[in-house]
C-alpha positions in Angstrom: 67.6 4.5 181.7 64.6 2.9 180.3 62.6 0.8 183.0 63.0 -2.8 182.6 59.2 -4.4 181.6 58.3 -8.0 182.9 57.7 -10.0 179.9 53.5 -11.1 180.6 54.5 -15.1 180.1 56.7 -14.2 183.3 53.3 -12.9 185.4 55.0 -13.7 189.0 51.4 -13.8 190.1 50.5 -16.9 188.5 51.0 -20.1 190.6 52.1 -22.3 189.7 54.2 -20.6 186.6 54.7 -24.0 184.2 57.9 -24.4 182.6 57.5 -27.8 180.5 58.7 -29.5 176.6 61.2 -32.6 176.3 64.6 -33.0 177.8 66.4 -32.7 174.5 65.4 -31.5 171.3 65.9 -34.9 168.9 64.5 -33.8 165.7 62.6 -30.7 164.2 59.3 -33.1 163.9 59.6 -34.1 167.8 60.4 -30.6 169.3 57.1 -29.1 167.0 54.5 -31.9 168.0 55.3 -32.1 171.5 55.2 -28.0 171.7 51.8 -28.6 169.5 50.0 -30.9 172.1 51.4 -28.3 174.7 49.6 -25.7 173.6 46.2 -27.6 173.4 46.9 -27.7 177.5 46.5 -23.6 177.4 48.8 -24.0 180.8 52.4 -23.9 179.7 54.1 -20.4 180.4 57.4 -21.5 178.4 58.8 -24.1 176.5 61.7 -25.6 177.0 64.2 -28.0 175.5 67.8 -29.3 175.7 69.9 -27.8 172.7 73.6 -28.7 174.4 73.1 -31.5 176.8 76.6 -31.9 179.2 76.3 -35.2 179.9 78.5 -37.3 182.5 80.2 -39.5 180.1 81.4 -39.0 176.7 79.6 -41.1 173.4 75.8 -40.4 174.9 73.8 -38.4 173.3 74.8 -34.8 173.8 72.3 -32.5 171.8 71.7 -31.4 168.1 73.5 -28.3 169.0 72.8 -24.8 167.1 70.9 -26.7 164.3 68.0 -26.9 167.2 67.8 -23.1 168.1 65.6 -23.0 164.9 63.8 -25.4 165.7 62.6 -23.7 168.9 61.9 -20.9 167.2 59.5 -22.5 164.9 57.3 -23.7 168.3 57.2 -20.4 169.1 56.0 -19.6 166.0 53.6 -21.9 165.4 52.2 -22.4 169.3 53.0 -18.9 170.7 54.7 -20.4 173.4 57.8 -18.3 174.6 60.6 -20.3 174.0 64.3 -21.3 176.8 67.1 -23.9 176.6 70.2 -24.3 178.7 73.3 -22.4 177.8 76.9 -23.6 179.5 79.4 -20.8 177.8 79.7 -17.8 176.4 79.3 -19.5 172.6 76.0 -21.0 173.8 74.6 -17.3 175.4 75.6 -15.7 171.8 74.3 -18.1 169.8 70.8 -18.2 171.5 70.6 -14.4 171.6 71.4 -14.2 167.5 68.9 -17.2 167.6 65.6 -14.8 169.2 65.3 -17.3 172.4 63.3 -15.3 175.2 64.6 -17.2 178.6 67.6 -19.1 179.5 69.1 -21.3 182.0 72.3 -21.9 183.6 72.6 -25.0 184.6 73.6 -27.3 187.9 77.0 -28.8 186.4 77.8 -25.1 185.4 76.5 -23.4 188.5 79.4 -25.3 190.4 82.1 -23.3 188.9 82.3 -19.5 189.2 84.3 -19.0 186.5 81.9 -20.7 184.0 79.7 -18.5 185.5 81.2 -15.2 185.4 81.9 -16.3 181.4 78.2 -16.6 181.0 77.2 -13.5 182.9 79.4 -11.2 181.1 78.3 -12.4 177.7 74.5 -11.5 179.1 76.3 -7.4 180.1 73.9 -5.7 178.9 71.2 -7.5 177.8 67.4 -7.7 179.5 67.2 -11.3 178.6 65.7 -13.3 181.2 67.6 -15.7 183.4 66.9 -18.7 185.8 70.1 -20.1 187.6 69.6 -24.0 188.7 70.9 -25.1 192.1 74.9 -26.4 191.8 74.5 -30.0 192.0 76.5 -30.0 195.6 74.2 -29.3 198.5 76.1 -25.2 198.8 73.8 -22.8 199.0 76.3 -20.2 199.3 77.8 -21.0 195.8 74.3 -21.1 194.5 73.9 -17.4 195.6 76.8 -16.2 194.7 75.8 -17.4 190.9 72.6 -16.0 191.6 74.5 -12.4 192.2 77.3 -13.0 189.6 74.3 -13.1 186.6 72.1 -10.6 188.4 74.6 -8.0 188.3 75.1 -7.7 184.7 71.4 -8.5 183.1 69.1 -5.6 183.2 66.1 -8.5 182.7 64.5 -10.5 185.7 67.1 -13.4 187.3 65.0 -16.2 188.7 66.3 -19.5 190.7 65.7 -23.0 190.2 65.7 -26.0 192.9 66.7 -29.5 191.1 67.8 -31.2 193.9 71.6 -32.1 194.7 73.8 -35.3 194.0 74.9 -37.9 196.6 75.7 -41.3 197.1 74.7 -44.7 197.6 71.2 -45.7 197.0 68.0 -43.5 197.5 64.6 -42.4 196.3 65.7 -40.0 194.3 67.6 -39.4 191.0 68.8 -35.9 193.4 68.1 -35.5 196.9 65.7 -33.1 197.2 67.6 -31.0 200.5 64.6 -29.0 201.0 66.1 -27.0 203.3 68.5 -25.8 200.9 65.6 -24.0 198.6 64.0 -22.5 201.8 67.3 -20.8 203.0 67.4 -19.4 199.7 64.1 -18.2 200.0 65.2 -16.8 202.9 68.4 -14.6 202.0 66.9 -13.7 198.7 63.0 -13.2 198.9 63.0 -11.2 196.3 63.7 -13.6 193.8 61.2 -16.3 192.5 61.9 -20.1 193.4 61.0 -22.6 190.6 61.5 -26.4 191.4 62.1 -29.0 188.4 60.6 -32.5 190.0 61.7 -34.3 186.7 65.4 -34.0 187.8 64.9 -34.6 191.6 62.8 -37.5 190.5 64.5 -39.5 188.2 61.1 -41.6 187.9 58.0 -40.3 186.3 55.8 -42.2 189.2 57.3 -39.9 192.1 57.0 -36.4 189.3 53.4 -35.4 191.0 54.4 -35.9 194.8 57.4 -33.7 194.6 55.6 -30.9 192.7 52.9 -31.1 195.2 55.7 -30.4 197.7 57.0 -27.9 195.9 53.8 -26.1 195.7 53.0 -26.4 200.0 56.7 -24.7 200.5 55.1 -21.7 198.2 57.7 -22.1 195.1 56.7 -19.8 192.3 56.5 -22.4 189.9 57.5 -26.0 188.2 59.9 -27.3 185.6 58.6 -30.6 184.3 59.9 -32.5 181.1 57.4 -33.8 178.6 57.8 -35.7 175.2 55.3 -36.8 172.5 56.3 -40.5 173.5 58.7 -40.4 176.6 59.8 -44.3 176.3 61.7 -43.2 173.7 63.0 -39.9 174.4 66.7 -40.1 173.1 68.0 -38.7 177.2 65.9 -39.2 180.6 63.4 -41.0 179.3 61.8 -42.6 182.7 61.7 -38.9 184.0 59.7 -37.2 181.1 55.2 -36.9 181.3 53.6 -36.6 178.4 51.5 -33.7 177.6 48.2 -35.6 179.0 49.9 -37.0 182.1 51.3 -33.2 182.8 48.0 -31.9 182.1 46.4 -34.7 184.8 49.5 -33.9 187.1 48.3 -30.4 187.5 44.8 -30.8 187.5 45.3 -32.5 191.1 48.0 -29.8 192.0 46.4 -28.1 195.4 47.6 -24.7 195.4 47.6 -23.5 198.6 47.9 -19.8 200.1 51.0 -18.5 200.7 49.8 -16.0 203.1 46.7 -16.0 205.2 43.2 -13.9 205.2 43.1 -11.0 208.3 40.0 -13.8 209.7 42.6 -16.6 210.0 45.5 -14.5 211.6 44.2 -15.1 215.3 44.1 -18.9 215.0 47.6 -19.1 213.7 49.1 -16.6 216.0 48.0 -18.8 219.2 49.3 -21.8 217.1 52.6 -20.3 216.6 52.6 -18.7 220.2 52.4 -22.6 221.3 55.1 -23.1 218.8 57.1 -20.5 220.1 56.6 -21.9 224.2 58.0 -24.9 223.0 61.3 -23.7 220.9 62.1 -22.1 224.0 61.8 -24.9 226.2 63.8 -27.1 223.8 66.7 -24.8 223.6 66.9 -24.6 227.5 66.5 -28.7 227.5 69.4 -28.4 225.2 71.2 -26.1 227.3 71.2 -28.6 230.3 71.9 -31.1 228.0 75.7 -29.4 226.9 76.0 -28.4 230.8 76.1 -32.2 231.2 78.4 -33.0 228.8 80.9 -30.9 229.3 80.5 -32.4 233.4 81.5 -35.3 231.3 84.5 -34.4 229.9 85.7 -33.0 233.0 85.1 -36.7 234.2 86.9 -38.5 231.2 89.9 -35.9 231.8 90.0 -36.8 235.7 89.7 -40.7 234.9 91.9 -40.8 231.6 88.7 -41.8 229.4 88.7 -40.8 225.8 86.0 -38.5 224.6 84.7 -40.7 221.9 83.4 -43.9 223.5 81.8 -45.5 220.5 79.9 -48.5 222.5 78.1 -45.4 224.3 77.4 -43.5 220.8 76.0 -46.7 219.7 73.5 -47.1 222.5 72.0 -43.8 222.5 71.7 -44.0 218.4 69.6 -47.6 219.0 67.5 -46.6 222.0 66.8 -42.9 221.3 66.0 -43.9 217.8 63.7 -45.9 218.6 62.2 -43.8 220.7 61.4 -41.3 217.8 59.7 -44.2 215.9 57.9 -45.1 218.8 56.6 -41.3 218.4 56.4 -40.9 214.8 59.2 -38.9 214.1 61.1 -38.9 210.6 64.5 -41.6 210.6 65.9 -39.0 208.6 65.1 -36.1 211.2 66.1 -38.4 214.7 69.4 -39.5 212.7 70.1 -36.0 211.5 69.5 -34.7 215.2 71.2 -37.6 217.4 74.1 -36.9 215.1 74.5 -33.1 215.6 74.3 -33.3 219.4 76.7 -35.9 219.5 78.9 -33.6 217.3 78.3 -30.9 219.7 78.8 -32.5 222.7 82.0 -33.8 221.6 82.6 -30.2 220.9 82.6 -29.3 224.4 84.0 -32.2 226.3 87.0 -31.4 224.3 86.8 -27.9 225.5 86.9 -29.0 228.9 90.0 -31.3 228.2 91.5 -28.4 226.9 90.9 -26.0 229.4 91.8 -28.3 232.2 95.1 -28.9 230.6 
């Protein structure tokens, strides 16, 4: 079997690898002028641009459609500038493969369904096309995987993964929270594949574009997704999300790229850091251990004395005082509220153990 070659606009060695071109593709004029002032950049990898846009409600603008595929084409013709849009079926894969496109995308609102999935994947069978799989837009990194594996296993081309942030509710900083952790667990079961991260879509809001890319960049992502338009104020879909070629071009130009691993001179310095590091983990997880010992002492008490294990007056205190207490220290809200929450979980968990057992 012939060896699979990776194309050179997909150099995995290049950081950060620039994905960037408008949200949708409105017109053949806007698609070609924005991919024009891209190329001046001489820093876009690929362009990209919404032919099928699955929007949440019905009567918005939802793409030109197949009409568009040519259009891309043309920017590839004209810029040299390989060429990817989103594809949601089976119909959409076959179409952009007739069409010449060199990279596509699967999408967060199709990655949560393993069926759409498998659809698309099997429509790829045999093909070396290459493919980057977004997040789903729940925070499930196992689903996100297993899309990962379902599109890997029939394309003989490279399979990439995209972080876009993940949906929730009520009112926030973000368009999608960003979950970092999520992406670096990824990372973590599947090294081998390369992490992009699209800031447009975890932003929402073209002021907070630079900060997340930055953050993307210090977690060692491969690369960046970011949405430009000839004049984003009017772009037809997202327009408070989209840069234009200049602000991209300022954007990374104050990018720090840092290392991803370190030189043999800085090793020793990090070691005894991480050594330090290491100390403490090992502390905390014994100060932990104490910590359940006591509980469950606890729920041996509330069995004895007929006390519920939830007594919400207490879960109230400790929440107010120990969260002040990380302010008072500089820790993240987030973090302390994250952390007071899973030991209360957990020792919950275990004074109901010890009701259990007693009874």
């Amino acid at each position: 079997m012939e060896a699979f070659v990776l194309p050179s606009y997909l150099d995995s060695s290049q950081r950060p690898f620039v994905v960037s071109g408008p949200c949708s593709a409105e017109s053949r004029e806007q698609v070609l002028e924005t991919a024009r002032q891209l190329k001046v950049l001489g820093r876009v990898n690929l362009f990209r641009a919404g032919i099928w846009k699955p929007r949440t409600r019905p009567h918005s603008f939802e793409g030109r459609g197949t009409e568009a595929l040519d259009w891309l084409v043309e920017a590839r013709q004209e810029t040299g500038i390989p060429v990817a849009t989103e594809v949601a079926n089976a119909q959409h894969v076959e179409a952009c493969l007739e069409a010449g496109l060199d990279v596509l995308w699967i999408g967060a609102r199709t990655t949560v369904s393993p069926f759409a999935v498998q659809e698309i994947a099997d429509a790829l069978a045999g093909t070396k096309i290459p493919i980057i799989v977004k997040n789903p837009m729940h925070a499930d990194l196992k689903l996100w995987m297993g899309a990962i594996e379902r599109v890997a296993e029939k394309v003989g081309g490279p399979v990439w993964a995209m972080h876009r942030g993940f949906s929730s509710y009520g009112l926030k900083e973000y368009r999608n929270a960003p979950m970092w952790e999520i992406p670096i667990g990824l990372r973590a079961e599947m090294p081998e594949i390369p992490l992009l991260c699209d800031p447009s879509h975890i932003s929402g809001n073209r002021s907070l574009i630079a900060s997340v890319a930055q953050k993307a960049m210090d977690l060692g992502m491969h690369g960046l997704m970011i949405e430009s338009h000839r004049s984003p104020d009017d772009a037809w879909s997202d327009a408070g999300q989209q840069l234009t070629p200049k602000d991209l071009d300022t954007l990374l130009d104050e990018l720090t790229i840092r290392q991803s691993n370190v030189n043999p001179e800085q090793v020793d310095g990090l070691e005894a850091m991480r050594l330090q590091m290491d100390s403490l983990d090992e502390q905390l997880i014994e100060l932990l251990h104490g910590r359940m010992d006591l509980a469950r002492e606890i729920g041996r008490f509330k069995l004895e004395h007929g006390m519920t294990i939830l007594q919400l007056e207490r879960w109230h205190e400790v929440l107010k005082t120990r969260s002040a207490w990380g302010q008072n220290l500089k820790l993240g809200s987030e973090f302390t509220a994250k952390l007071l929450e899973q030991l209360h979980k957990e020792s919950i968990r275990v004074q109901n153990e010890e009701m259990i057992k007693k009874k």
